[in-house]
N, C-alpha and C positions, 0 to 999 in steps of 0.2 A: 535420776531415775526416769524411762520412760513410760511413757503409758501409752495404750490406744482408746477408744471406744468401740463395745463390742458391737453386735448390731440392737440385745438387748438393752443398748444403753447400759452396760455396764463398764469399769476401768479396766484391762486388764494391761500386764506389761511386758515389754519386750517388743514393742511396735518402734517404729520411726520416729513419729510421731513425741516432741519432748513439750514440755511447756514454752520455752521461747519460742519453738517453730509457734504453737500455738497463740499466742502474743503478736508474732511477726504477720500471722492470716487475719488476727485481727484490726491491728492496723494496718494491714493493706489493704481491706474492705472498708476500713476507716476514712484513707485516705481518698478510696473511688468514691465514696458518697461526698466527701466534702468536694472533690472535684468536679461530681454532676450538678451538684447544688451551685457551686460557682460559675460555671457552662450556664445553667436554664437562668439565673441573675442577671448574668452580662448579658446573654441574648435576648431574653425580652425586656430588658432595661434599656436597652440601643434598641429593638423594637419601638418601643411607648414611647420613648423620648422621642425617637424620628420624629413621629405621630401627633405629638403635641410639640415640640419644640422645646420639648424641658428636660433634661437629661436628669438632673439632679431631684426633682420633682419623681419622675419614672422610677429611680431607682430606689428611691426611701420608698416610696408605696409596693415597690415589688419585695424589698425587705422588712417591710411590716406586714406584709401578706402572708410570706415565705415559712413563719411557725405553724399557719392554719394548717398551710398547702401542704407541709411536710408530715403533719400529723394524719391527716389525710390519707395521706401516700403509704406511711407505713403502715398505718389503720388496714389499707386496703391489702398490702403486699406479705402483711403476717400475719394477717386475721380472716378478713373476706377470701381474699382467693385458695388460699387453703382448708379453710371450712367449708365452705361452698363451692367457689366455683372450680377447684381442682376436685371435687368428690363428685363434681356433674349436677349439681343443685342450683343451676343457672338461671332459674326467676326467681329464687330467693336471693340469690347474687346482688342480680342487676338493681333488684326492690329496693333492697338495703344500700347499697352504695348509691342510689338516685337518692334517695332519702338522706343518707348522710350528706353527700355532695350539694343538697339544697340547705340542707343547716348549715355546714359550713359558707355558703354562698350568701344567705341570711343575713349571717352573725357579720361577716365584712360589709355586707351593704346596710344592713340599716344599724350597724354598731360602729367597726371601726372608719366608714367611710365620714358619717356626718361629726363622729366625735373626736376624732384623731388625726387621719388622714387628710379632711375638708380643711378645719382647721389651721391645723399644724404645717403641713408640706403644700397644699397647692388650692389656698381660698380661692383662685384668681382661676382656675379651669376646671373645678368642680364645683358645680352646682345642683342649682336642687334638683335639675333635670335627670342629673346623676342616680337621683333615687328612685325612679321609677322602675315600670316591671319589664320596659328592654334593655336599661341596664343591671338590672337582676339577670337575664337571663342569657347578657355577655358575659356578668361574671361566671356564673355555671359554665358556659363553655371555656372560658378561660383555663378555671379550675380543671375542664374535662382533658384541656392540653396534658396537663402533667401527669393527672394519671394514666392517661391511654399509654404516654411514653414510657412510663415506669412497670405499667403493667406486661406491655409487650416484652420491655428486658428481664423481667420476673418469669416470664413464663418462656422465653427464648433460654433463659439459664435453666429453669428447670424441665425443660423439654431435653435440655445438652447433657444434662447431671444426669438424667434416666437413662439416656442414649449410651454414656458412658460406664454406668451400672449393669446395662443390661450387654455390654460388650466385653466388662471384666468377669460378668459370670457367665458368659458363653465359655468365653477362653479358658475359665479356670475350669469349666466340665470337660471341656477338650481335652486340658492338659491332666487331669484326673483319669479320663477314660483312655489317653497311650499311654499314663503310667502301667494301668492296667494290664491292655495290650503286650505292654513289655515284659511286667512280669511274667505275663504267658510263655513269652520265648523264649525266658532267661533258664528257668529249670529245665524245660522241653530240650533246648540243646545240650545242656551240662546232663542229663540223662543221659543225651542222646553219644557223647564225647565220651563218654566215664563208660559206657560199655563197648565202647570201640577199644580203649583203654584193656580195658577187664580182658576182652579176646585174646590181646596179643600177650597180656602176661599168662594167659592161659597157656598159649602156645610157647610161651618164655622165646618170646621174639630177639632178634638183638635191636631193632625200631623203639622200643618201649621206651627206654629214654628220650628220643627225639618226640616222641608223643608226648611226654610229658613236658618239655620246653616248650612244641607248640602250645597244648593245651593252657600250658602259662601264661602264653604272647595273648591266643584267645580269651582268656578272663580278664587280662590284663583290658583290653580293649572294651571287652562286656560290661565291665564292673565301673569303668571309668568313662570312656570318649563314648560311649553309647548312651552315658546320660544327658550327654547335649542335646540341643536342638536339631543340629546338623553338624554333620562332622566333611573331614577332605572324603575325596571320595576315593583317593590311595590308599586311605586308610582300609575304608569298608569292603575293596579290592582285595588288599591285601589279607586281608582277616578272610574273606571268600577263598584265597588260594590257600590261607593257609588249612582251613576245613576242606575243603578236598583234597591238601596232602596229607590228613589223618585218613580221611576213606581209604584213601588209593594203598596206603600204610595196612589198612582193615582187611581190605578185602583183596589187594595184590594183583596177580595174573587174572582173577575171575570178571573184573568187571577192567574196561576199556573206558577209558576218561580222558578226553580233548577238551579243552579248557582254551579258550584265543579270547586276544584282547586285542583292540582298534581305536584309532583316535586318540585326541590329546587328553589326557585324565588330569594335569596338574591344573588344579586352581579350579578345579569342581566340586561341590558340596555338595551330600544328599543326608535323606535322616535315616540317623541308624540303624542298621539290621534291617535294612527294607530287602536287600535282595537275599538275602541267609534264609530264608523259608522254601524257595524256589529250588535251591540248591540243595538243600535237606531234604526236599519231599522229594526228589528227584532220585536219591542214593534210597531213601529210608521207603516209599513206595516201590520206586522202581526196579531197584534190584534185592537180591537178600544172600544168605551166605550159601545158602546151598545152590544156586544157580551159576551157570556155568555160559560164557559169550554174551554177557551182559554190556551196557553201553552207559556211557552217558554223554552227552554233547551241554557242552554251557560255551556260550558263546556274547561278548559286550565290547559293544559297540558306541562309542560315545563321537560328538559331533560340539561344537559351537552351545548348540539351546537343547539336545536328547542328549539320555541314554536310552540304548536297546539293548535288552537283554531279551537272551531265545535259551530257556533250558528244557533239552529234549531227552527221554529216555527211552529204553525199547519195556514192551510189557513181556518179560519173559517168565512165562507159564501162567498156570491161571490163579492164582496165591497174586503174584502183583500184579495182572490185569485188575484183580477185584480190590487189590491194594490203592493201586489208583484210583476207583475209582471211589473207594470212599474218600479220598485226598480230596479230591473235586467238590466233594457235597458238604468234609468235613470243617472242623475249628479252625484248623490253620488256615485254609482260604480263608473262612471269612475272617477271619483275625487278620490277614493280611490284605482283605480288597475295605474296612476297615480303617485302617490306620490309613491305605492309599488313599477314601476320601477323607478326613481330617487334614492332612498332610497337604494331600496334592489337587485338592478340589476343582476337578475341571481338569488338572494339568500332567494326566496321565489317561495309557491305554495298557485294557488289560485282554489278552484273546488267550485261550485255550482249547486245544486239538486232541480230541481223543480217539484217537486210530485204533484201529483193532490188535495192531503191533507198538505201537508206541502212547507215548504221551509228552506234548508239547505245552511250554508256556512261553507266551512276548508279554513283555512288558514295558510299555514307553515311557518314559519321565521328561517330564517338563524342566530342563536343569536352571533356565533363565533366573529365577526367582531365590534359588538356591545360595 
């Protein structure tokens, strides 16, 4: 069975997260602490020793030192800095750890030096000199080595750990807010298809079948490659032509639709349904059924690091002059300039032209990244 932790500290399950994995992080924190503690050992054991000429001398006094020093350490790194000094309580902090740091300082010079230490490991280069208040006051900085050292990677990990938190829940609001996004396009079009649909069985077209295989191809695409991240850009092309041969199916002789394509398109990525808005509001604005010498122009342009898309319509009469130009002010822009900054930040250009006879939109895409 797995479990996680929730954020309220609670178990719940179905996470990654199993009990060996959890076993396995704890011995692998196990094992960096036994290897820092062996690291600060040998190097100020070969330190002291240089210093005095006694190697074996240095290093028993640095390993009878080494339970104060550690208790110290973790004293400071799970108690003090989280109670104070990560809450900003910084002279109650510093109070308490000079405090603690002179008891323990203390307790090795006037306990284990003269009784253990002096004694035991090096009668012959500790003396009573040893016990005075400038050597009281090397041990203190001694002591201050280790924890500056410990405290700066305590607070370097925990400065990385937030850094990291605060970048998994940026990303998850992002990806939360183009689910969204998407869901907006996803009905908006299948409306928009199902009564292009509905027209021609109105009119019991003989198209009505091929409408219905595209529209297949299209859901097909919608419901699946458009939950990616980024899809080929063949793909998202190709789902483009195939919704302007349902219009061209809708609305026939009435509207005029030139459609070109440039550049190499194999082996480019973009995210999906970026350019399907431009092209909808372009038929669904621009033209309508009762109009007659209607236009539309789409036109992409791809290159090495762009695409360019330019889709232009004429505004015929005043029904889609006005149609346009709530387009302009309404949801779908901004659902789609939107999603271009999450997506494309920085890596895109957006310009539109509102003529008195037409209406244009460019769109630049930055494909390098893709």
């Amino acid at each position: 069975m797995e479990v996680k932790l929730s954020s309220a500290g609670a178990l719940e399950t179905g996470s990654t997260w199993s009990f060996p994995e959890v076993r396995n992080v704890a011995q692998s924190r196990l094992l960096l602490h036994l290897f820092f503690w062996t690291v600060y050992v040998v190097f100020f054991g070969l330190l002291y020793g240089s210093y005095i000429d006694d190697y074996y001398n240095a290093f028993m006094v640095e390993l009878v030192e080494l339970p104060f020093k550690m208790g110290l350490v973790y004293f400071n790194m799970y108690y003090l800095m989280p109670r104070y000094l990560l809450q900003k309580r910084y002279l109650e902090f510093f109070v308490y750890l000079l405090l603690l740091m002179g008891a323990i300082g203390a307790l090795m010079q006037f306990v284990l030096l003269p009784f253990l230490i002096h004694p035991i490991f090096c009668p012959t280069t500790c003396t009573a000199d040893n016990l005075t208040f400038y050597r009281f006051t090397k041990n203190i900085v001694n002591i201050n080595y280790v924890v500056a050292i410990t405290a700066v990677i305590a607070l370097l990990k925990n400065w990385y750990s937030h850094q990291q938190a605060a970048r998994n829940l940026t990303q998850d609001k992002l990806e939360a807010e183009l689910k969204v996004l998407k869901a907006q396009i996803h009905p908006h079009f299948l409306f928009n298809t199902l009564n292009s649909l509905y027209a021609l069985t109105l009119k019991k077209a003989d198209t009505a079948p091929e409408v219905v295989l595209k529209l297949s191809s299209l859901m097909d695409y919608m419901l699946y490659d458009a939950n990616a991240p980024m899809v080929p850009l063949e793909k998202e092309l190709a789902y483009i032509r195939n919704y302007i041969a349902l219009e061209q199916m809708r609305y026939g002789d009435r509207v005029d639709v030139r459609y070109t394509e440039a550049g190499k398109i194999a082996g480019k990525q973009i995210a999906p349904m970026m350019l399907l808005p431009f092209v909808e509001n372009a038929f669904k604005h621009g033209v309508s059924t009762e109009t007659t010498n209607a236009w539309v122009r789409i036109d992409v342009k791809v290159t090495d690091a762009q695409l360019v898309l330019r889709v232009e319509n004429c505004k015929c009469g005043d029904s889609a002059s006005n149609s346009s130009r709530d387009m302009a002010s309404g949801i779908g822009l901004k659902n789609l300039q939107r999603r271009l900054e999450l997506l494309y930040e920085d890596r895109y250009e957006l310009e539109v032209e509102d003529e008195p006879d037409s209406y244009a939109a460019r769109l630049v895409l930055d494909l390098t990244n893709g």
